[in-house]
C-alpha positions as MATLAB code, in Angstrom:
seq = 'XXXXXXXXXXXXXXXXXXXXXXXXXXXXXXXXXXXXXXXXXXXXXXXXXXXXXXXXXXXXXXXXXXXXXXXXXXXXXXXXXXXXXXXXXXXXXXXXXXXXXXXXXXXXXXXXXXXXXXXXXXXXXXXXXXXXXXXXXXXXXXXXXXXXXXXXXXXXXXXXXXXXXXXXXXXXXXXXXXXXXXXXXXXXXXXXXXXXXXXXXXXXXXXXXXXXXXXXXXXXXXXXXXXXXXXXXXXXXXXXXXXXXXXXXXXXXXXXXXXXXXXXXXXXXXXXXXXXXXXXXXXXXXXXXXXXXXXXXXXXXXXXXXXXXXXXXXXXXXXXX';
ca = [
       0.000    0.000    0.000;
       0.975    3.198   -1.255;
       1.396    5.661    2.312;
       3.120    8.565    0.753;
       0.032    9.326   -1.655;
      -0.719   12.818   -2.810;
      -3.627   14.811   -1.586;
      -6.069   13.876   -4.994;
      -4.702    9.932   -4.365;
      -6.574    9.987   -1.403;
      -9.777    7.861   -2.743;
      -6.786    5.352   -3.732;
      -5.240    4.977   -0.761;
      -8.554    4.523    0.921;
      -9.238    1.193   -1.037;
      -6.163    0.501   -0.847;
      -6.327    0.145    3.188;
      -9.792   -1.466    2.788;
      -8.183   -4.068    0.254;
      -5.150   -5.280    2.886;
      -6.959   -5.338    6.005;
      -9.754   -8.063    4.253;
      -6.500   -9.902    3.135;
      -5.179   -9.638    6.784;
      -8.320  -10.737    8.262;
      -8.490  -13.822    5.887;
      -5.348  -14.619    6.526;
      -6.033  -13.734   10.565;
      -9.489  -15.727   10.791;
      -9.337  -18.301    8.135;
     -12.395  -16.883    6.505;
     -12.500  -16.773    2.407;
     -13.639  -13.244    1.099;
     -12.156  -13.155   -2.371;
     -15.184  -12.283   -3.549;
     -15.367   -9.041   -1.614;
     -11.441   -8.230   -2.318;
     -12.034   -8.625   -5.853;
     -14.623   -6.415   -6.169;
     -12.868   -3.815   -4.276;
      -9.834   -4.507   -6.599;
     -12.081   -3.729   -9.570;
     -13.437   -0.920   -8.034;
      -9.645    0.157   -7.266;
      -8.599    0.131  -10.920;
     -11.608    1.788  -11.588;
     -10.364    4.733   -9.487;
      -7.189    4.568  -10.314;
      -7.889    4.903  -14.295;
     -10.323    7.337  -13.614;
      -8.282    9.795  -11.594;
      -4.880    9.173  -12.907;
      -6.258    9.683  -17.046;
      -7.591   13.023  -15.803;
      -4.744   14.947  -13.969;
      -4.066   18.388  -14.127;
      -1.018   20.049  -15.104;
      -0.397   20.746  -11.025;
      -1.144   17.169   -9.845;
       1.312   15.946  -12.791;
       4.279   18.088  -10.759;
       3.379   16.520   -7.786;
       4.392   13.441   -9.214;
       7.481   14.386  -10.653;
       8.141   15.832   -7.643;
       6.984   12.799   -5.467;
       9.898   12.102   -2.615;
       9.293    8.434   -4.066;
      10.245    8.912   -7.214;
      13.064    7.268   -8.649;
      16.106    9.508   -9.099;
      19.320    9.016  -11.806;
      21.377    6.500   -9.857;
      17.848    3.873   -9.440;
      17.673    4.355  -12.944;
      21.563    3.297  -13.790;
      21.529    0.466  -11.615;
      18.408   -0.740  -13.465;
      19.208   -0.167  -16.970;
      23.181   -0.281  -17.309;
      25.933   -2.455  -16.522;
      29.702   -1.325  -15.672;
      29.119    2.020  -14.637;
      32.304    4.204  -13.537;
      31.449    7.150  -11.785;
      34.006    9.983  -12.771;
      34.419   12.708  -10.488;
      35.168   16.623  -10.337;
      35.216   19.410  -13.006;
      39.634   19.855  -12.353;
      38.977   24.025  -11.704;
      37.068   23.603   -8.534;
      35.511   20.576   -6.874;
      33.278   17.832   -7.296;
      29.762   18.641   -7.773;
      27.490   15.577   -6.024;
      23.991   17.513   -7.448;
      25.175   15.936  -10.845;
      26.638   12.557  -11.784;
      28.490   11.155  -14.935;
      30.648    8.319  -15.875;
      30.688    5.251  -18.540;
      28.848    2.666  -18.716;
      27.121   -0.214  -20.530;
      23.229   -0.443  -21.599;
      22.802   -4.223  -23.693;
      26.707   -3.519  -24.633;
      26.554   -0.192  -26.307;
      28.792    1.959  -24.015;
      27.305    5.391  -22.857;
      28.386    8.226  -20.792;
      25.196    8.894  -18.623;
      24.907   12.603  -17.335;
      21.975   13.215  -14.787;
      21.039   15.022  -11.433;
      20.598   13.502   -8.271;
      18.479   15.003   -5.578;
      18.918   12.045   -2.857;
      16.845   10.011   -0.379;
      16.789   11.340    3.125;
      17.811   14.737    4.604;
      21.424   13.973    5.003;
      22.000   12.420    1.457;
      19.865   15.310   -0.163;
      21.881   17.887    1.632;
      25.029   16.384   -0.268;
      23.320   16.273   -2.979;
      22.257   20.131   -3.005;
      18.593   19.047   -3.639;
      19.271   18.172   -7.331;
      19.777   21.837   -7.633;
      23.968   21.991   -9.381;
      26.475   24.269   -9.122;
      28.817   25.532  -11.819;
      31.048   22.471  -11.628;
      28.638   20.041  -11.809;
      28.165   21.623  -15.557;
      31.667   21.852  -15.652;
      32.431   18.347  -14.890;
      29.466   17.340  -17.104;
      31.199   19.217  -20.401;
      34.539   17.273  -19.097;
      32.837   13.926  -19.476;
      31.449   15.148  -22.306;
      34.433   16.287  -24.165;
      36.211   13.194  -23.479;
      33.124   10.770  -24.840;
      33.740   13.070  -27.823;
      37.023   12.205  -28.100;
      36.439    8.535  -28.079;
      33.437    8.565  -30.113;
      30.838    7.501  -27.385;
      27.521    8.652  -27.168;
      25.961   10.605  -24.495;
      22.603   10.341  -21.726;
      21.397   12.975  -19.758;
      18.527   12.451  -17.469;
      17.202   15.955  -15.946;
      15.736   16.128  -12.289;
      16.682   19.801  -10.979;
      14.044   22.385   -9.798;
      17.224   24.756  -11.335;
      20.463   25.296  -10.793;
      21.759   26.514   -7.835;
      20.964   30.277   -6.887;
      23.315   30.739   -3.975;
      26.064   33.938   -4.308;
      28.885   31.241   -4.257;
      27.758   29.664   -7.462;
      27.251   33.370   -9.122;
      30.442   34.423   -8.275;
      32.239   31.267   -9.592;
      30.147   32.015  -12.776;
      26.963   29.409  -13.068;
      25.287   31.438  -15.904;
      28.648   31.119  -17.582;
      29.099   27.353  -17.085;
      25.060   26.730  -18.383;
      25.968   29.029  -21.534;
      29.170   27.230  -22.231;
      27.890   23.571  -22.159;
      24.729   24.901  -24.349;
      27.163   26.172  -26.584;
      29.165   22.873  -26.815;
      26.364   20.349  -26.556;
      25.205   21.931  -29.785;
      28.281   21.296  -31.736;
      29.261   17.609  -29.573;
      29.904   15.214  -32.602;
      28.414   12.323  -31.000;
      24.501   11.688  -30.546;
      23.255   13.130  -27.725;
      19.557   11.884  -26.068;
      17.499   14.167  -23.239;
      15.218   12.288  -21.607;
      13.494   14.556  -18.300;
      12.836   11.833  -15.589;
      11.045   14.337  -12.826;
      11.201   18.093  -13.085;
      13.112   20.143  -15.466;
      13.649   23.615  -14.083;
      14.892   26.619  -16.122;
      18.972   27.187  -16.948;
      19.438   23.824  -14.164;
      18.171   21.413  -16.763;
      19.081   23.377  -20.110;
      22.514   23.026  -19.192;
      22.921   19.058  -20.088;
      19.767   19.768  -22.057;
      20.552   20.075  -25.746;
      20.138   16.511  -27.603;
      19.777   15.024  -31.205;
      16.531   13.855  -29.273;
      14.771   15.313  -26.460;
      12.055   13.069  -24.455;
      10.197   13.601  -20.954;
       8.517   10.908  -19.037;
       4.699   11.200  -19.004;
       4.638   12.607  -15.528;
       7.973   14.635  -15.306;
       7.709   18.311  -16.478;
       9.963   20.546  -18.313;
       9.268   24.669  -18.095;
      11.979   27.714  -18.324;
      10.395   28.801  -14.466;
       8.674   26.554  -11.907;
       5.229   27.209  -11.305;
       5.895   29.021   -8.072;
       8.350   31.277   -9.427;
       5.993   32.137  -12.501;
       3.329   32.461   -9.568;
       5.310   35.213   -7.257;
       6.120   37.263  -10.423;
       2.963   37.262  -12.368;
       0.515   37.229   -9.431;
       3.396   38.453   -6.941;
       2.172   35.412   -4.501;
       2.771   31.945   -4.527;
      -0.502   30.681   -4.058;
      -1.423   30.926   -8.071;
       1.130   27.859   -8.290;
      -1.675   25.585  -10.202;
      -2.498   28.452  -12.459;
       0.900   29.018  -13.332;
       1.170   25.278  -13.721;
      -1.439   25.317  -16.581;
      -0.663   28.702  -18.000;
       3.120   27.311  -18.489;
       2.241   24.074  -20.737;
       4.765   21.862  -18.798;
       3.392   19.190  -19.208;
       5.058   16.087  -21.256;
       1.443   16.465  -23.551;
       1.526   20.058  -24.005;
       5.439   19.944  -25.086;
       5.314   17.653  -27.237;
       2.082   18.801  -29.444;
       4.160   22.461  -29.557;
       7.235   20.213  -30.892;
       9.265   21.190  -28.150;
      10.437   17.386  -26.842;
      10.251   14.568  -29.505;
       8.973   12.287  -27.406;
       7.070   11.024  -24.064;
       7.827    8.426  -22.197;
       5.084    6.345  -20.402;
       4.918    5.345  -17.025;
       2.851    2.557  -14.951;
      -0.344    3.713  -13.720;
       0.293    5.987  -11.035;
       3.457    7.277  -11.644;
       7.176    5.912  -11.941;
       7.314    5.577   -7.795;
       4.649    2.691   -8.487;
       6.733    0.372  -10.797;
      10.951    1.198  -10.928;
      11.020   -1.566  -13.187;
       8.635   -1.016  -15.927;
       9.830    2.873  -15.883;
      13.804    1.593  -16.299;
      12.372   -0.561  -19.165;
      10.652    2.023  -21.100;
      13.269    4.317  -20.904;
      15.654    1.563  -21.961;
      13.841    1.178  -24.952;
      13.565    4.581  -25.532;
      17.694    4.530  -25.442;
      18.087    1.869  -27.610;
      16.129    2.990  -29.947;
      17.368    6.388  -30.609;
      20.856    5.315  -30.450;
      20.101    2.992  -33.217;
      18.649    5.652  -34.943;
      21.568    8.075  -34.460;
      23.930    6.125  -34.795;
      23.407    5.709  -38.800;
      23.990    9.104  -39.352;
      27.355   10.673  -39.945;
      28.647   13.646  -38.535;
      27.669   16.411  -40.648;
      24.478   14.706  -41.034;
      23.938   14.443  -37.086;
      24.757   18.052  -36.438;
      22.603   19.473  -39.565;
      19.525   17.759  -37.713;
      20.290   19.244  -34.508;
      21.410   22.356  -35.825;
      17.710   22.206  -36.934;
      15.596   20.979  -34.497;
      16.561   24.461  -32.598;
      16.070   26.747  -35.097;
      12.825   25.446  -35.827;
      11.277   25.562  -32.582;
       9.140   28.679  -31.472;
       7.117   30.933  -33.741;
       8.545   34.451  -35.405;
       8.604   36.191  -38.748;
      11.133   37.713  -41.247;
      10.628   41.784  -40.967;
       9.787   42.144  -44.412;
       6.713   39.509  -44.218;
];
């Protein structure tokens, strides 16, 4: 049973509690009720289709945002083999808000980029929250430049509400470092795949955000300002969050019918923290796929496409028309 649910999981978590204490007290008393627990798991997935087919733009953040959710390193140790984490960005430190090394996924080597937000207080204090400073993008273009130079493709999975804001990442230049690696990532002459597993704040997740393909899980969200930022400057409070939230189109739907992500991943019924499996194996596939894809293109070819796939996103027109 499912005790971390969100507020509109509520009805869920209800049956939920109904369904294991019947199978407790058949197990307890010897007394057969399948009957009853199987029409309370009907009217379960009932519920469940019902509520989780309808969500709002806000409920879909919650998710992404669930403390459940799985984070870079589940993800690695479900879909890749061999992986060597590599460390520090040789100017400053090393940045634990955002991972990299080499590894293996069905024996095509990667490097896999990605943030890491961390599971309990002490372990998401190391790990800043998700939220990286300049390094980590340093470090990232590092590992970057050196699967360039050995012809290796590269993975980046975004989690960050944004990069770090404090004055100790401004002064060592974090709009600098985000500009740099956009830069780069847009000329990187190996294939290069996105894919947002939770939220995808602002500059934080451009900055190992430019790809040959660009995909967000079904629940994840990807927006230049969170909705509470967008809420304290448009409506100068933060309590217009969910209006924000659908004002923004965030959403892994909404991006991809403007053409702004090329793909969305699904999830299990109820959101990634439901089912690490069947998440690591959809995004697997998703992987595999693309690299396939990319991988019969040549160079030129490559960078033409994702030379591209920016320009032609967003709408404007030539002064003369």
């Amino acid at each position: 049973m499912n005790m971390n649910g969100l507020e509109f999981e509520k009805p869920i978590i209800e049956l939920e509690k109904k369904i294991e204490e019947l199978q407790n007290f058949t197990s307890d008393e010897k007394i057969n009720l399948d009957k009853e627990i199987g029409h309370l798991q009907q009217k379960l997935d009932e519920v469940k289709k019902e509520i989780y087919d309808n969500l709002t733009p806000w409920q879909r953040i919650q998710i992404a945002r669930h403390p459940k959710r799985p984070y870079t390193l589940d993800y690695i140790k479900l879909i890749t083999t061999d992986f060597l984490e590599l460390h520090g960005d040789r100017c400053f430190r090393d940045d634990k808000a955002l991972i990299g090394g080499f590894a293996q996924i069905d024996g095509k080597k990667v490097l896999i980029l990605g943030h890491q937000k961390g599971r309990g207080i002490k372990d998401q204090v190391i790990r800043n929250f998700g939220c990286a400073h300049p390094e980590g993008y340093r470090k990232a273009l590092r590992l970057m430049r050196l699967s360039e130079k050995f012809k290796i493709p590269v993975v980046c999975l975004i989690d960050t509400p944004g990069a770090y804001p404090g004055i100790g990442a401004e002064e060592r230049g974090q709009a600098e470092a985000i500009a740099v690696n956009i830069r780069e990532m847009s000329n990187l002459k190996v294939p290069i795949i996105v894919i947002v597993i939770g939220e995808g704040g602002s500059g934080g997740a451009l900055g190992i955000g430019v790809g040959d393909r660009v995909c967000v899980l079904e629940n994840a969200y990807y927006s230049v300002i969170s909705p509470e930022g967008c809420s304290a400057i448009l409506w100068k409070n933060k309590g217009s969050a969910q209006d924000a939230a659908e004002a923004l189109k965030l959403t892994a739907k909404d991006l991809y019918k403007f053409k702004i992500i090329d793909e969305v991943v699904s999830e299990p019924l109820g959101g990634a923290h439901r089912d690490y499996e069947t998440t690591a194996k959809n995004i697997k596939k998703t992987i595999l796929k693309n690299l396939t894809q990319l991988s019969e293109m040549d160079t030129k070819t490559l960078l033409d496409k994702r030379y591209e796939k920016y320009r032609n996103i967003g709408v404007f027109k030539e002064p003369n028309e």
